[in-house]
C-alpha positions as a LaTeX table, in Angstrom:
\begin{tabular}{lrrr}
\hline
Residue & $x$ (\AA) & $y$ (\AA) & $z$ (\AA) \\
\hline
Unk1 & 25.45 & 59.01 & $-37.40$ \\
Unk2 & 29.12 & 59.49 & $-37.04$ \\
Unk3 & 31.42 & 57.20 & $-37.83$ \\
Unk4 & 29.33 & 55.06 & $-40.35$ \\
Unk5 & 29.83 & 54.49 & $-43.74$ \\
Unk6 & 27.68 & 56.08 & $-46.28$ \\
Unk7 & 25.18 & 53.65 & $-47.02$ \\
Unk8 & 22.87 & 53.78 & $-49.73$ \\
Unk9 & 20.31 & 51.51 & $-51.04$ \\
Unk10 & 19.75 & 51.60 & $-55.03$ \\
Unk11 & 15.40 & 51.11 & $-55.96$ \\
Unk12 & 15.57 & 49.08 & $-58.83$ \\
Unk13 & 12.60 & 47.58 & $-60.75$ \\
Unk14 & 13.14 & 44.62 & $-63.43$ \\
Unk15 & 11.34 & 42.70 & $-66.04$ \\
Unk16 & 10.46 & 39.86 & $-63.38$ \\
Unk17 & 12.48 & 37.45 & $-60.42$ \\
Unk18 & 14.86 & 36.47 & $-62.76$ \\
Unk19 & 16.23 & 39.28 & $-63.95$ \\
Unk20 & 16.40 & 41.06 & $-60.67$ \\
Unk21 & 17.97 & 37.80 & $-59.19$ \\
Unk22 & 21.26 & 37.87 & $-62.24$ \\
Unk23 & 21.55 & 41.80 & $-61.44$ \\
Unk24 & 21.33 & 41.32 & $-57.97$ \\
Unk25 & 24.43 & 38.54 & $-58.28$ \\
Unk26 & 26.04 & 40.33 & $-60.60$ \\
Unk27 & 26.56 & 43.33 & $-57.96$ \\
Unk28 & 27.07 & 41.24 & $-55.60$ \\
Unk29 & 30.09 & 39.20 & $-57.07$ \\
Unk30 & 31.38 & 43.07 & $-58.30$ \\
Unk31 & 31.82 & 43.96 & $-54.79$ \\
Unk32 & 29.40 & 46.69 & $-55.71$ \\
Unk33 & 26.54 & 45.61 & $-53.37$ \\
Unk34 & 26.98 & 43.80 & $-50.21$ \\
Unk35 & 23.18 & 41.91 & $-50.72$ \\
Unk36 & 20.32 & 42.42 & $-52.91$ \\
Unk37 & 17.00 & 41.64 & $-52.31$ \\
Unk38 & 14.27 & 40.36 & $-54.92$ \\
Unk39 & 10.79 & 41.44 & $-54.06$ \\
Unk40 & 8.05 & 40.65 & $-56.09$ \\
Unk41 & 5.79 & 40.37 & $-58.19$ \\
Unk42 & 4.64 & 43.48 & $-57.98$ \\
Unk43 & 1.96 & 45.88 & $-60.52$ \\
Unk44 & 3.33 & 49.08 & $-62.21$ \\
Unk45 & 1.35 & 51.65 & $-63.52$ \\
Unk46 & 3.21 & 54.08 & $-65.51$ \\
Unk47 & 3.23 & 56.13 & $-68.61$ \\
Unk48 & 5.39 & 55.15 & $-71.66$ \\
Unk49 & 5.70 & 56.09 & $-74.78$ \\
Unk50 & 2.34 & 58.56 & $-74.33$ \\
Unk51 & $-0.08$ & 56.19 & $-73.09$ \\
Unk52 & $-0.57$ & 54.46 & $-69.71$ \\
Unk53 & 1.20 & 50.99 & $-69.07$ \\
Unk54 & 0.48 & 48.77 & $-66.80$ \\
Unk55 & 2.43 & 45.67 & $-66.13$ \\
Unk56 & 4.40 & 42.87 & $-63.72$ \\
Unk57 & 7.61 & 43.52 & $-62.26$ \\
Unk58 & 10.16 & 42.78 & $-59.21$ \\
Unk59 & 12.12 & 45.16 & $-57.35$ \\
Unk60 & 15.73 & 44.69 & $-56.50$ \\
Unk61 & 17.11 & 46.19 & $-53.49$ \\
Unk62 & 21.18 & 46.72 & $-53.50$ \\
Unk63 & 22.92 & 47.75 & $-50.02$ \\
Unk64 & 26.05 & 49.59 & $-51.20$ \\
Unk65 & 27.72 & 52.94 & $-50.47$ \\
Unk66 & 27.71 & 56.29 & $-52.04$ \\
Unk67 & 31.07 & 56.14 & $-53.47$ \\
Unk68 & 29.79 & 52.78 & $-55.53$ \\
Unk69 & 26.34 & 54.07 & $-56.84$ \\
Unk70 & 27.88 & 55.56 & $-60.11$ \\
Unk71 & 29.86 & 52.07 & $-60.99$ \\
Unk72 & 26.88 & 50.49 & $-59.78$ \\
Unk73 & 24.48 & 52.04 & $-61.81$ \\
Unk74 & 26.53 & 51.97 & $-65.27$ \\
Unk75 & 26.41 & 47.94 & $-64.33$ \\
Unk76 & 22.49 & 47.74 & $-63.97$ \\
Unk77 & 22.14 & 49.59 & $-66.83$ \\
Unk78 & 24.84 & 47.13 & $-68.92$ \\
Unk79 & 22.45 & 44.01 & $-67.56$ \\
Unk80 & 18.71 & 45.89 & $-67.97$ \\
Unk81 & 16.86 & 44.74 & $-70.69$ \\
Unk82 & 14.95 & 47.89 & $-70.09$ \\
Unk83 & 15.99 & 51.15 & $-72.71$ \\
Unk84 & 15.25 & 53.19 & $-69.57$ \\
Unk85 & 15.75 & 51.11 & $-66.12$ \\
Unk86 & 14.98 & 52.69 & $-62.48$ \\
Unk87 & 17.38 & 52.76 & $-60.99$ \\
Unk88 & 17.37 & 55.20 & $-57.31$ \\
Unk89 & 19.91 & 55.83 & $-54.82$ \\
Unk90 & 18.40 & 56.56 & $-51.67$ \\
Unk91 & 20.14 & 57.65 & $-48.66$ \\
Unk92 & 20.42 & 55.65 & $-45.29$ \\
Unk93 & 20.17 & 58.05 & $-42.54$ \\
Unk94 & 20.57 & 56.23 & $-39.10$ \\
Unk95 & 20.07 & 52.44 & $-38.93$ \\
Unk96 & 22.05 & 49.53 & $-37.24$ \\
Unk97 & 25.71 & 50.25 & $-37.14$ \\
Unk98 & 27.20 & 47.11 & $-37.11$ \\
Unk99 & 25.21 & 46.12 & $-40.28$ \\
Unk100 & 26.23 & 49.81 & $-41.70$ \\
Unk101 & 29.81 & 48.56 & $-41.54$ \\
Unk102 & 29.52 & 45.66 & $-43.04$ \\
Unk103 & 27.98 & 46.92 & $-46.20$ \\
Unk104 & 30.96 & 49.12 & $-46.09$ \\
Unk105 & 33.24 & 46.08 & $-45.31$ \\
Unk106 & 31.55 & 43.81 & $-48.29$ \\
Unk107 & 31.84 & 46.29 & $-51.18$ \\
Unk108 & 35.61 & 47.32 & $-50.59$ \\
Unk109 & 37.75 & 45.71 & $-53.44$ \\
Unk110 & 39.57 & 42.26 & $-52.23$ \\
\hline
\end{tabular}
């Protein structure tokens, strides 16, 4: 899509709602996401530790753009009360421009 901004959205899954919901601010107020969703509860199954875990969680959505997913990340991970947080930049390819730009617009310092 050419002249669009790089746009990325970053996976994240927390302890619960509010922990996503302080990340998700935090980012927000950093200029390093332009919104973040809370979505949740949710069930994960994974394995820890050698065994099979399941347990409640929320994801957190962050719009931001691929030259803020390193800062971004080293935040989440500063907030997480997880030793080991997911945290997944995933590409936008294509989408509403005028939305695209103001991701791009929202996470550019003041």
């Amino acid at each position: 899509m050419p002249d669009t901004p790089d746009t990325r959205l970053i996976y994240i899954t927390t302890d619960g709602p509010d922990e996503a919901r302080a990340i998700g601010r935090a980012l927000v107020e950093a200029r390093l996401a332009a919104c973040a969703n809370v979505l949740g509860p949710m069930t994960s199954i994974y394995r820890w530790e050698g065994a099979v875990q399941e347990g409640e969680e929320a994801v957190l959505i962050a719009k931001t753009t691929a030259a803020l997913v390193d800062a971004l990340t080293a935040k989440v991970r500063e907030l997480h009360s997880y030793d080991c947080p997911c945290i997944v930049a995933l590409p936008v390819d294509g989408g509403n421009p005028a939305f695209l730009e103001w991701v791009a617009a929202e996470t550019r310092a003041e």
